[in-house]
Biopython code that builds the backbone (N, CA, C, O; Angstrom):
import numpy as np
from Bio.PDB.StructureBuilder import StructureBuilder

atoms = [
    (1, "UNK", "N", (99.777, 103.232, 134.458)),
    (1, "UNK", "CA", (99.707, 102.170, 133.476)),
    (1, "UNK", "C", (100.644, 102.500, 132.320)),
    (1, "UNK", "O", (100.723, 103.656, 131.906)),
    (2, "UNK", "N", (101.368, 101.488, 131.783)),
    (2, "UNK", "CA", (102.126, 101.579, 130.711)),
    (2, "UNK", "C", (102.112, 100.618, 129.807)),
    (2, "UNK", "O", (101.916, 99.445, 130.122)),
    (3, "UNK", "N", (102.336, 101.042, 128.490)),
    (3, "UNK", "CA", (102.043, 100.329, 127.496)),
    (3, "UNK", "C", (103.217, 100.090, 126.483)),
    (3, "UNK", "O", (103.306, 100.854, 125.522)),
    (4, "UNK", "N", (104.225, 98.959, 126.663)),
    (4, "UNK", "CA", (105.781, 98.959, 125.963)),
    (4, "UNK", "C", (105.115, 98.000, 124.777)),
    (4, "UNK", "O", (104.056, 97.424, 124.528)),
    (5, "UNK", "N", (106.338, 98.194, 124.253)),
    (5, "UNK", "CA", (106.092, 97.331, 123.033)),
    (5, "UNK", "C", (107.439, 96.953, 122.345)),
    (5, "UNK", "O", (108.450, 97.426, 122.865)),
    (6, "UNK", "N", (107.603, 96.089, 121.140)),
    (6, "UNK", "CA", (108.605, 95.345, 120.818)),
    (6, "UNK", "C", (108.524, 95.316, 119.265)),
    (6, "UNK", "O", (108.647, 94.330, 118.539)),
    (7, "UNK", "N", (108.356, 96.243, 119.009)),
    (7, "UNK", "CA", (107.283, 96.553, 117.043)),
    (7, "UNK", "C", (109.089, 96.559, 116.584)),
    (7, "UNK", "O", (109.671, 95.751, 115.860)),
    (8, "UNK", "N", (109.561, 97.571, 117.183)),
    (8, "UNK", "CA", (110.870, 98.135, 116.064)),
    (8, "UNK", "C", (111.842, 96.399, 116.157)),
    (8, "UNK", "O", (112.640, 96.126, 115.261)),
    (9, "UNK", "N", (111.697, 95.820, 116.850)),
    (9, "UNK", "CA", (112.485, 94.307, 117.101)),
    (9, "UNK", "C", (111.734, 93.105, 115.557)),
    (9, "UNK", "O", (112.358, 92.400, 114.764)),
    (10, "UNK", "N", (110.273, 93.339, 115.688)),
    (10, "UNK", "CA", (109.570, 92.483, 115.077)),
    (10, "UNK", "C", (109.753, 92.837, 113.686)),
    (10, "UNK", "O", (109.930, 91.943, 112.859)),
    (11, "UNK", "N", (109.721, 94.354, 113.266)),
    (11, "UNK", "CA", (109.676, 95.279, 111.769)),
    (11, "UNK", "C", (111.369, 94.677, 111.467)),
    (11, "UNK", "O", (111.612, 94.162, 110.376)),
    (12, "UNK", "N", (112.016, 94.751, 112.094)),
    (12, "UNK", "CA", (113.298, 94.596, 111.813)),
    (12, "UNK", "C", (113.929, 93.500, 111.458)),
    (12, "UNK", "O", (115.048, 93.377, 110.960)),
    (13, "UNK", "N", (112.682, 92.247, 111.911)),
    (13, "UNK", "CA", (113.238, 90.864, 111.475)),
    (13, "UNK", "C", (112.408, 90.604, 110.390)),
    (13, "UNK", "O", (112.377, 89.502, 109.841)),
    (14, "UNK", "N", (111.673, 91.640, 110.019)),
    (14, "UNK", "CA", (111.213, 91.493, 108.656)),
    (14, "UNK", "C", (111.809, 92.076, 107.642)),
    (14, "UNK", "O", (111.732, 91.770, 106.452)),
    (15, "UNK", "N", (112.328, 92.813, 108.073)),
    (15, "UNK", "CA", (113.016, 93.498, 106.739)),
    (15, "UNK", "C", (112.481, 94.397, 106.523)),
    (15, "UNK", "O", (112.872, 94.930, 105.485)),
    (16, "UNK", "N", (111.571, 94.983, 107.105)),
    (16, "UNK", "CA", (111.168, 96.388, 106.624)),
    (16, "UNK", "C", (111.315, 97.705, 107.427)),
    (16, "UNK", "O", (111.368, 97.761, 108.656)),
    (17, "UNK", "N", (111.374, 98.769, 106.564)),
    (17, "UNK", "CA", (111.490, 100.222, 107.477)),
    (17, "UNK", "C", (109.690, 100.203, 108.133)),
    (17, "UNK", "O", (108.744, 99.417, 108.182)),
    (18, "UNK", "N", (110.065, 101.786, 108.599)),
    (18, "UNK", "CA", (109.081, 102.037, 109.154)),
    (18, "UNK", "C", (107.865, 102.288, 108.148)),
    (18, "UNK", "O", (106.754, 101.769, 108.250)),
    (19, "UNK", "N", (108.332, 103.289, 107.036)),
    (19, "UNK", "CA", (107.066, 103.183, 106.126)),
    (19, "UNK", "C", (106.514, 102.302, 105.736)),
    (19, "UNK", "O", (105.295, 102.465, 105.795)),
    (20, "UNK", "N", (106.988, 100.885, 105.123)),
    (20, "UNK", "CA", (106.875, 99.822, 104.439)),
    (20, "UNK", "C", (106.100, 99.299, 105.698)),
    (20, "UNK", "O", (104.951, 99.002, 105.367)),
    (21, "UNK", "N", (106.314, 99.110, 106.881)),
    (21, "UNK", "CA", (105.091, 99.134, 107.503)),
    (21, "UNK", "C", (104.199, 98.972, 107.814)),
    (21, "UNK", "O", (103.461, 98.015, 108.050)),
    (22, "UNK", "N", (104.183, 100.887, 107.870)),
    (22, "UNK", "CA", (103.006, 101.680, 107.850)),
    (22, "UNK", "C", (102.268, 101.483, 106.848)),
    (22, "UNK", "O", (101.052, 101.523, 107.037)),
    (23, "UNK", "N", (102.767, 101.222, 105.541)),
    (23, "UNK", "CA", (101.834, 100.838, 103.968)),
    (23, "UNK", "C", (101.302, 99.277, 104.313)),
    (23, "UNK", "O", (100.175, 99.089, 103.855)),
    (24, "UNK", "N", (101.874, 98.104, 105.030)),
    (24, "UNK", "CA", (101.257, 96.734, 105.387)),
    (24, "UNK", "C", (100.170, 97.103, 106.102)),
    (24, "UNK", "O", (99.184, 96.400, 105.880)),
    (25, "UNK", "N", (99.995, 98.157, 107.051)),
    (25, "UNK", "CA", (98.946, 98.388, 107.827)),
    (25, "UNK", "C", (97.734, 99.204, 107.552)),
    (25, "UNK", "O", (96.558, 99.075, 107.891)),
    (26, "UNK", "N", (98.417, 100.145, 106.783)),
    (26, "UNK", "CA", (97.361, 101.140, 106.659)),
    (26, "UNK", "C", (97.386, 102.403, 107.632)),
    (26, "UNK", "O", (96.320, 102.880, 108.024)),
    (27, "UNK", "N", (98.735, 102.992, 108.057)),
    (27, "UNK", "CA", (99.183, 103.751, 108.502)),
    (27, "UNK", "C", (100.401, 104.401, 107.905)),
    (27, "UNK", "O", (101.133, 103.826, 107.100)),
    (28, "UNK", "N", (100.597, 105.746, 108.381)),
    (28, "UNK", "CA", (101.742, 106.734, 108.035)),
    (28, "UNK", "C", (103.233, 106.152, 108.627)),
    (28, "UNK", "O", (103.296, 105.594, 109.723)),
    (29, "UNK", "N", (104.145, 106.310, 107.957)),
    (29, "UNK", "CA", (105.470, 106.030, 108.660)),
    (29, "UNK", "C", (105.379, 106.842, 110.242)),
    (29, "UNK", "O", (105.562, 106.209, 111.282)),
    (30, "UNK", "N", (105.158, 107.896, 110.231)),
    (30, "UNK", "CA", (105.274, 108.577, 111.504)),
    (30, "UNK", "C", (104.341, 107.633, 112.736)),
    (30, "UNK", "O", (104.841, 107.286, 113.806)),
    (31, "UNK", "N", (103.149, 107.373, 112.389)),
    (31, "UNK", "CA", (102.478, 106.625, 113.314)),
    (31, "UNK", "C", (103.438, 105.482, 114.002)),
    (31, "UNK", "O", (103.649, 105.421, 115.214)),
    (32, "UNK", "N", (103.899, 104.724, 113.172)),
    (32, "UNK", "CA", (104.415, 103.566, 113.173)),
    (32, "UNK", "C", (106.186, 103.854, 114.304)),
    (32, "UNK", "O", (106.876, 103.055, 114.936)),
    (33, "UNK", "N", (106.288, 105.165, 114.097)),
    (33, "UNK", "CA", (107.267, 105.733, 114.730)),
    (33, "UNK", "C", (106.968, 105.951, 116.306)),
    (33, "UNK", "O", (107.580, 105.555, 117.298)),
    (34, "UNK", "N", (105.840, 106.700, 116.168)),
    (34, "UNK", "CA", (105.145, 107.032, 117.466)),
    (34, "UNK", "C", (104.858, 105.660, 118.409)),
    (34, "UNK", "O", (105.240, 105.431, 119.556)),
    (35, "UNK", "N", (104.213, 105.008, 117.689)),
    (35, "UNK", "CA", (103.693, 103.814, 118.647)),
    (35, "UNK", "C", (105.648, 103.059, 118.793)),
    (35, "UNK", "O", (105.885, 102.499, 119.863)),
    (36, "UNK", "N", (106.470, 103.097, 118.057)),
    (36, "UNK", "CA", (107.819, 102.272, 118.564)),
    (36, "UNK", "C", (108.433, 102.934, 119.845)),
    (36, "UNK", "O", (109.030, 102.352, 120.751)),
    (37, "UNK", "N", (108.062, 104.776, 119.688)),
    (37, "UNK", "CA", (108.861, 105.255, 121.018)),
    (37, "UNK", "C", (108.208, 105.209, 122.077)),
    (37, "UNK", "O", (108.826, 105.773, 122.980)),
    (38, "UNK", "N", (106.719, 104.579, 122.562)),
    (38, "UNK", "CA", (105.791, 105.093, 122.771)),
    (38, "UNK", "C", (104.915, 105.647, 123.391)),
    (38, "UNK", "O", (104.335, 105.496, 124.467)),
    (39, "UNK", "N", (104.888, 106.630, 122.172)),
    (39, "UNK", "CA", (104.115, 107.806, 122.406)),
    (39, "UNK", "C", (102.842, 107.344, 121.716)),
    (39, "UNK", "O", (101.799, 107.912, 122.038)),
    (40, "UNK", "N", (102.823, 106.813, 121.215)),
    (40, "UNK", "CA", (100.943, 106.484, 121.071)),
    (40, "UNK", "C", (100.801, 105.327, 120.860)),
    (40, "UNK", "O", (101.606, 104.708, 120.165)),
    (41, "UNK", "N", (99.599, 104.694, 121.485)),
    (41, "UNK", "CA", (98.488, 103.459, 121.623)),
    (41, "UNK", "C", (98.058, 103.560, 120.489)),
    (41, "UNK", "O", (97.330, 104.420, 119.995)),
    (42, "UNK", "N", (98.711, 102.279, 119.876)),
    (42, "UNK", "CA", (97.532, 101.739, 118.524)),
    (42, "UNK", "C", (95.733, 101.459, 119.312)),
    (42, "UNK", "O", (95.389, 101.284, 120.482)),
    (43, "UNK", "N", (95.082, 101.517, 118.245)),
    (43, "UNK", "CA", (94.087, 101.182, 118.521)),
    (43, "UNK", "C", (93.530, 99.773, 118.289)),
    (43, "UNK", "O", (93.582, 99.216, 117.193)),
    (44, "UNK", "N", (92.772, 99.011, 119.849)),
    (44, "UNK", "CA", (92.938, 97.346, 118.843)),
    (44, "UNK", "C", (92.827, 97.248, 117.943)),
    (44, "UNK", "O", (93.918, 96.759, 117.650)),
    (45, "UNK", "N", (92.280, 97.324, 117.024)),
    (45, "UNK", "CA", (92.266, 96.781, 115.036)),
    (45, "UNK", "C", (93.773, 96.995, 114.634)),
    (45, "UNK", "O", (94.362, 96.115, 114.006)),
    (46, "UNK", "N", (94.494, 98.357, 115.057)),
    (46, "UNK", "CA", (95.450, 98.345, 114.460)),
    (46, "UNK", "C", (96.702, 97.511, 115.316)),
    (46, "UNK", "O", (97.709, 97.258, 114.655)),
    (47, "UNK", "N", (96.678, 97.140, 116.552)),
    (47, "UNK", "CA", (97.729, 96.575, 117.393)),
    (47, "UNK", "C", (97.204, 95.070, 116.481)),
    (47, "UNK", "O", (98.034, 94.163, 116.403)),
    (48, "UNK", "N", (96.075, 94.914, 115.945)),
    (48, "UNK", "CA", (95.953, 93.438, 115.723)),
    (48, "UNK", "C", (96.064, 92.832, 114.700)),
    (48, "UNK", "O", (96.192, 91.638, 114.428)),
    (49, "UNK", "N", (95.964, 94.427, 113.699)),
    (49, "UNK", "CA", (96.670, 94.309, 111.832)),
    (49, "UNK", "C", (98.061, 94.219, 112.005)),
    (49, "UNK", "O", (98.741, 93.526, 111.249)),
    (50, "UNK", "N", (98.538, 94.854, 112.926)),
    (50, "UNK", "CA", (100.569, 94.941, 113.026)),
    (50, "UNK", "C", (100.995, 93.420, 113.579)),
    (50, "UNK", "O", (102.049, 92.950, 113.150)),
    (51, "UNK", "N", (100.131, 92.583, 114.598)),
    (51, "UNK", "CA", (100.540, 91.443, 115.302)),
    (51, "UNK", "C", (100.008, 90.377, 113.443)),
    (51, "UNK", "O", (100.726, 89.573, 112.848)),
    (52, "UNK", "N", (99.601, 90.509, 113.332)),
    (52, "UNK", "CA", (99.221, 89.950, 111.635)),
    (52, "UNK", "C", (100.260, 90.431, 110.819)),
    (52, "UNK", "O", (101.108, 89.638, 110.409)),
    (53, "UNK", "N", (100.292, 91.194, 110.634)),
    (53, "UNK", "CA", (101.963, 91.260, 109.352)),
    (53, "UNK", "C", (102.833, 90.737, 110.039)),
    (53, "UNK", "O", (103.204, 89.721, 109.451)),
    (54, "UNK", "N", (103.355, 90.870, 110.948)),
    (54, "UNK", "CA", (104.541, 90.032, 111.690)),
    (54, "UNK", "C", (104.202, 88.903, 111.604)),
    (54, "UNK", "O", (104.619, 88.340, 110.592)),
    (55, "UNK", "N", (103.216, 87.944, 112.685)),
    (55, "UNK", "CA", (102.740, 86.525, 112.373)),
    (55, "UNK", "C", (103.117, 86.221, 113.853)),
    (55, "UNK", "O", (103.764, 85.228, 114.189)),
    (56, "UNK", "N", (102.529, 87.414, 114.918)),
    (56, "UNK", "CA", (102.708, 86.754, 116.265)),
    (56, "UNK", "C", (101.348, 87.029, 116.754)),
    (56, "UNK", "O", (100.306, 87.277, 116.146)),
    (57, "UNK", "N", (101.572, 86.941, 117.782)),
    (57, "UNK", "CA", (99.832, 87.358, 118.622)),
    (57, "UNK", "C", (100.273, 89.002, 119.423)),
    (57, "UNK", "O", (101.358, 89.325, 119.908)),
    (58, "UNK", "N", (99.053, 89.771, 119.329)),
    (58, "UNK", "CA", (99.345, 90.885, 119.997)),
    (58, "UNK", "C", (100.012, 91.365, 121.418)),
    (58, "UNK", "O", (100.675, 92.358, 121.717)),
    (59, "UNK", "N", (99.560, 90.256, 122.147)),
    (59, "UNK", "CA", (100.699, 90.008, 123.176)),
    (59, "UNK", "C", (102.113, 89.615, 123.664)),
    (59, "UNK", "O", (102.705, 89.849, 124.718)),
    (60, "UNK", "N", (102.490, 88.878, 122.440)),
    (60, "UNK", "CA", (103.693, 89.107, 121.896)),
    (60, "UNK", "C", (104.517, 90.799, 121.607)),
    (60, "UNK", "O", (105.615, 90.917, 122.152)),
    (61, "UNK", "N", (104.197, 91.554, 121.105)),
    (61, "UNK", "CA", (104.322, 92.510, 120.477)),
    (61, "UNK", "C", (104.082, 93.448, 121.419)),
    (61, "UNK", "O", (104.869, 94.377, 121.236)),
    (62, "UNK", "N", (103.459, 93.624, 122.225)),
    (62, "UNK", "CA", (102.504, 94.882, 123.575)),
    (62, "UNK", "C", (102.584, 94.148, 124.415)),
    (62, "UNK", "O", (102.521, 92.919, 124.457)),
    (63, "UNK", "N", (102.805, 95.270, 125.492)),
    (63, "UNK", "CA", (103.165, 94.537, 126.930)),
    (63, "UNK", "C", (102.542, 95.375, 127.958)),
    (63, "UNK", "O", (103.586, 95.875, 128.376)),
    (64, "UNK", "N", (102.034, 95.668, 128.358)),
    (64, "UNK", "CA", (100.823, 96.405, 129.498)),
    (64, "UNK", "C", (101.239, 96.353, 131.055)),
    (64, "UNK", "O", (100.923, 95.323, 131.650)),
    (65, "UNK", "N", (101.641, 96.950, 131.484)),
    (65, "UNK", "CA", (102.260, 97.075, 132.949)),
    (65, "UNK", "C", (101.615, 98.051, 133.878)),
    (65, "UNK", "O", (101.835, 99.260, 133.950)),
    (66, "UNK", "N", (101.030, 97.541, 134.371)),
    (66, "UNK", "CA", (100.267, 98.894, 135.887)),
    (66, "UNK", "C", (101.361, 99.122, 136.639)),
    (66, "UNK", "O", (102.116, 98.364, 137.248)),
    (67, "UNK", "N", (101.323, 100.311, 136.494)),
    (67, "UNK", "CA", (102.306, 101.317, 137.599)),
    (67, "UNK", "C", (101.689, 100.989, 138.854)),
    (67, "UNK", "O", (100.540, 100.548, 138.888)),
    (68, "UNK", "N", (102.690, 101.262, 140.362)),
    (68, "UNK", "CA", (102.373, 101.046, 141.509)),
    (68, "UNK", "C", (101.903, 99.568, 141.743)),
    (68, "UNK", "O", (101.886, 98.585, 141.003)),
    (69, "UNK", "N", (101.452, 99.816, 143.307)),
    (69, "UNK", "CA", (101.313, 98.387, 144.166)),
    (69, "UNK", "C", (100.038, 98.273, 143.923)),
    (69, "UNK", "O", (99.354, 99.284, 143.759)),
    (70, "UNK", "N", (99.547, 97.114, 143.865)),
    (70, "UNK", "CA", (98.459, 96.326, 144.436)),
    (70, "UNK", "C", (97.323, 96.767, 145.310)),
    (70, "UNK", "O", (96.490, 95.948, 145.699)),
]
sb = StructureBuilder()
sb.init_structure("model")
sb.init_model(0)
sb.init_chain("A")
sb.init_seg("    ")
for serial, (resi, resn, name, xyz) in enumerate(atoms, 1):
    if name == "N":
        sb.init_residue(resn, " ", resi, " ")
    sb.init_atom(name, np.array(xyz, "f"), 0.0, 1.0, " ", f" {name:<3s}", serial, name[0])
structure = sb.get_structure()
C-alpha cells in the first residue's frame, strides 16, 4: 500500500513555504517536509486541517494505491 500525495504542488500555489504551513496547521516545518517526500502519514485530523488551508477535499491532495494484484 502506498500513500502519494500532492501537498508541495497545493503549498506552492499558495504561496507559502513549508513552515508557514506547518504554523496554518499546527505542525513543525519538518513534518510538513516528511509527509511531501513521503515519509510520513498525516494523521486524519491533520490530512483534513492541510485539505482545509488549501480549500480542496482530502482526496484531492492524498492518493492511496494498493501495491500488487487483486
Amino acid at each position: 500500500m502506498s500513500l502519494y500525495n500532492r501537498l508541495k504542488v497545493y503549498r506552492a500555489e499558495l504561496g507559502l513555504n513549508q513552515a508557514e504551513m506547518g504554523k496554518k496547521v499546527g505542525v513543525s516545518r519538518q513534518t510538513i517536509s516528511l509527509i511531501e517526500r513521503g515519509d510520513y502519514s498525516p494523521s486524519v485530523s491533520l490530512a483534513l486541517k492541510i485539505a482545509k488551508v488549501c480549500g480542496v477535499t482530502v482526496e484531492d491532495i492524498f492518493i492511496f494505491e494498493e501495491d500488487g494484484h487483486e
